[in-house]
Backbone as CSV, one residue per row, in Angstrom:
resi,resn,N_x,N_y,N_z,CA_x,CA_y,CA_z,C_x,C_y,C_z
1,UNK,0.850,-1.175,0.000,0.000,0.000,0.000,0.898,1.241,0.000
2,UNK,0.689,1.999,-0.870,1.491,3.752,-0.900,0.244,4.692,-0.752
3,UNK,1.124,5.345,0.397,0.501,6.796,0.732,0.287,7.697,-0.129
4,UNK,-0.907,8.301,-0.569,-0.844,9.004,-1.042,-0.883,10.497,-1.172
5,UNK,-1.361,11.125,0.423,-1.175,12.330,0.933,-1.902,12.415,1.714
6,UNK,-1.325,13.706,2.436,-1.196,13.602,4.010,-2.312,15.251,4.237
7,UNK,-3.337,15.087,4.899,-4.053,16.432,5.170,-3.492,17.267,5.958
8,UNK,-3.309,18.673,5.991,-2.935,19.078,7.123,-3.988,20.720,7.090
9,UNK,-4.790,20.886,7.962,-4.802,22.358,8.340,-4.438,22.860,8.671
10,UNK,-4.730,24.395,8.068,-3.953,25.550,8.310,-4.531,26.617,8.622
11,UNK,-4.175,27.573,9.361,-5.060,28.546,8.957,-4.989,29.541,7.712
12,UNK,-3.356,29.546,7.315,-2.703,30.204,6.474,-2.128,29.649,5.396
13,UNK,-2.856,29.098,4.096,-2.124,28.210,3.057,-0.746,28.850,3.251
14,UNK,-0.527,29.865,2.498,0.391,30.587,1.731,1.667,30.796,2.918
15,UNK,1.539,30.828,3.928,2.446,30.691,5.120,3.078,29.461,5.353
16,UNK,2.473,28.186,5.311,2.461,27.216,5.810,3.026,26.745,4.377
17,UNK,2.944,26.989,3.285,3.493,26.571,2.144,4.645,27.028,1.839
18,UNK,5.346,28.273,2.581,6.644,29.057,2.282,7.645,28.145,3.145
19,UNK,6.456,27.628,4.565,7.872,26.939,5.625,7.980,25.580,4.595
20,UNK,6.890,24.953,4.213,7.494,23.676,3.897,8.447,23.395,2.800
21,UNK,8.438,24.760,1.743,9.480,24.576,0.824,10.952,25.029,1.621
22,UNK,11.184,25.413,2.404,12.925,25.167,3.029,13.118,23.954,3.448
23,UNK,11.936,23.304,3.310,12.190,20.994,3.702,12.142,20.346,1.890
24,UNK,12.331,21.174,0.958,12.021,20.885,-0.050,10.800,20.296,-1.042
25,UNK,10.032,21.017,-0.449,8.240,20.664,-0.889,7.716,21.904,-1.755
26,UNK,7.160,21.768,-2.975,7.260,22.626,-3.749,5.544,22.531,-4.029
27,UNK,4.665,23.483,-4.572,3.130,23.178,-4.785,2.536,23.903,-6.114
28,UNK,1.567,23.207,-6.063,0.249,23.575,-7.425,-0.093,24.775,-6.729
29,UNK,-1.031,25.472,-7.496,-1.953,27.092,-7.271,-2.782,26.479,-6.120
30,UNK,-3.333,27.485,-5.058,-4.471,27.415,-4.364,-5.540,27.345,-5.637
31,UNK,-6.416,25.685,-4.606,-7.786,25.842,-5.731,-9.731,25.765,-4.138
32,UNK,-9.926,26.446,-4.937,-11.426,25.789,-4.212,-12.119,24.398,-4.256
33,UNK,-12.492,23.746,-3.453,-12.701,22.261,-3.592,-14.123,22.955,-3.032
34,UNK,-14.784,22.543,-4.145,-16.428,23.034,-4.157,-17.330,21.635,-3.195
35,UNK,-16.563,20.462,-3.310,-17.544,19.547,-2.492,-17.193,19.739,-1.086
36,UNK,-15.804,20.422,-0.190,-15.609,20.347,0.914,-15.598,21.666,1.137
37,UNK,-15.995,22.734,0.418,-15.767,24.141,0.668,-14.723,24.599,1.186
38,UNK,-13.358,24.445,0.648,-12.367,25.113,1.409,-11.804,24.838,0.380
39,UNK,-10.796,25.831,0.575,-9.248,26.137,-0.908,-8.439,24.895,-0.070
40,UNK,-7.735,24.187,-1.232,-6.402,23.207,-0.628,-5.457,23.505,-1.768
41,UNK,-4.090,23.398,-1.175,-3.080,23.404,-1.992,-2.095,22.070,-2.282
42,UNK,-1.366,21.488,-2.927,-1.024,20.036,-3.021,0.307,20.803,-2.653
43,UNK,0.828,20.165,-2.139,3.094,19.962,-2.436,3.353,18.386,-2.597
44,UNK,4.472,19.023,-3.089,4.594,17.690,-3.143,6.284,17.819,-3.306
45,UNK,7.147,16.630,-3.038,8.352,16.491,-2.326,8.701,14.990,-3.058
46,UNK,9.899,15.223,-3.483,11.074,14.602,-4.592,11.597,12.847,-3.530
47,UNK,10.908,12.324,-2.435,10.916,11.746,-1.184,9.929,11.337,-0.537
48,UNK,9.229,12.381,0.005,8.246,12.370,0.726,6.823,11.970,0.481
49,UNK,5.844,12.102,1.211,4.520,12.349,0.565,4.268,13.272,0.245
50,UNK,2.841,13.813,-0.933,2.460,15.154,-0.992,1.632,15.127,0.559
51,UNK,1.216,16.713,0.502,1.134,17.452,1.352,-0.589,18.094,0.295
52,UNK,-1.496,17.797,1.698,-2.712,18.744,1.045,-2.980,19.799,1.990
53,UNK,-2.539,20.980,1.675,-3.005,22.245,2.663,-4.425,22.677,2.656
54,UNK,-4.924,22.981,3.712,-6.296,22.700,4.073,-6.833,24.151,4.339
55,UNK,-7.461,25.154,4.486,-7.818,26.193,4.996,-7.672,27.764,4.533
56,UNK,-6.721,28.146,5.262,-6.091,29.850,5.450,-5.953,29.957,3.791
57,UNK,-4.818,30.041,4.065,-4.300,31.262,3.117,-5.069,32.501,2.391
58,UNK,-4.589,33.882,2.113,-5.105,34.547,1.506,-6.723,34.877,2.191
59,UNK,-6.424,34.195,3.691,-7.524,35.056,4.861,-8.893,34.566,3.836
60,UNK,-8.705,33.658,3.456,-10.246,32.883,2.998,-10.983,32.104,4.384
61,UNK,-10.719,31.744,4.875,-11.064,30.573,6.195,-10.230,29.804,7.327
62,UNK,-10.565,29.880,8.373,-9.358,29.601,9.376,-9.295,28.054,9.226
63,UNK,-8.317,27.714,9.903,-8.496,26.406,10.247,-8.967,25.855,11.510
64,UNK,-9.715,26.513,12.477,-10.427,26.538,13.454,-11.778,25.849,12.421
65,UNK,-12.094,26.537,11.618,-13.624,26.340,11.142,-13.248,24.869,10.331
66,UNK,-12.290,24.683,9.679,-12.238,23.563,9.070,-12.420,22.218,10.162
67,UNK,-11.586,22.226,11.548,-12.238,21.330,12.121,-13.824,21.378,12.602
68,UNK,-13.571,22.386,12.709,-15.531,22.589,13.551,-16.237,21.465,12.273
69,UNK,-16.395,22.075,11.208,-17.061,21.263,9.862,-16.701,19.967,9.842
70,UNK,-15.335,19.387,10.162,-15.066,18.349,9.965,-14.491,16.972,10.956
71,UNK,-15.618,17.177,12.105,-15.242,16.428,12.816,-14.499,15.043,12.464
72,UNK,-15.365,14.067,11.699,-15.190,12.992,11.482,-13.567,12.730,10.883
73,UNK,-13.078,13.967,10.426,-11.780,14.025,9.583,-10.763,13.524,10.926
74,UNK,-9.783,13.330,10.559,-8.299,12.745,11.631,-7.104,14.178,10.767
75,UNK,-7.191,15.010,11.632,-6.065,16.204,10.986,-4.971,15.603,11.947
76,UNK,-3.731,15.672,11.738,-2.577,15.186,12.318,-1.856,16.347,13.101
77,UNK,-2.195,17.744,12.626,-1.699,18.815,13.540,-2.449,20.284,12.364
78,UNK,-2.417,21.204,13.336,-3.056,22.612,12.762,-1.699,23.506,13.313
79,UNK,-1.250,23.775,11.647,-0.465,24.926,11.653,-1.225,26.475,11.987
């Protein structure tokens, strides 16, 4: 079985996407995901797993509200 990516909220895409490229994780455009209502961003890393950023950035939605909405979800930590 391969992983195929890892959720993480944020409150701040665009923040949280600047630290992970000094670990060498590089990403697609912020998009809106119309079935979960929130912008996510992918990275993805030459090693690692990708990375789906969940929330913030560009002061669209915290990541406070993303858990409130999403209990049932397993987030691993909120940047």
């Amino acid at each position: 079985m391969k992983l195929h990516h890892i959720g993480i909220a944020t409150r701040n895409i665009d923040e949280t996407s600047r630290l992970l490229e000094q670990f060498g994780y590089w990403g697609d455009e912020i998009k809106l995901d119309t079935e979960q209502n929130v912008y996510v961003r992918f990275l993805h890393h030459r090693f690692n797993p990708d990375l789906e950023l969940i929330g913030g950035g560009k002061s669209y939605i915290s990541g406070k509200s993303i858990i409130r909405k999403k209990r049932d979800m397993c987030l691993p930590f909120v940047l």
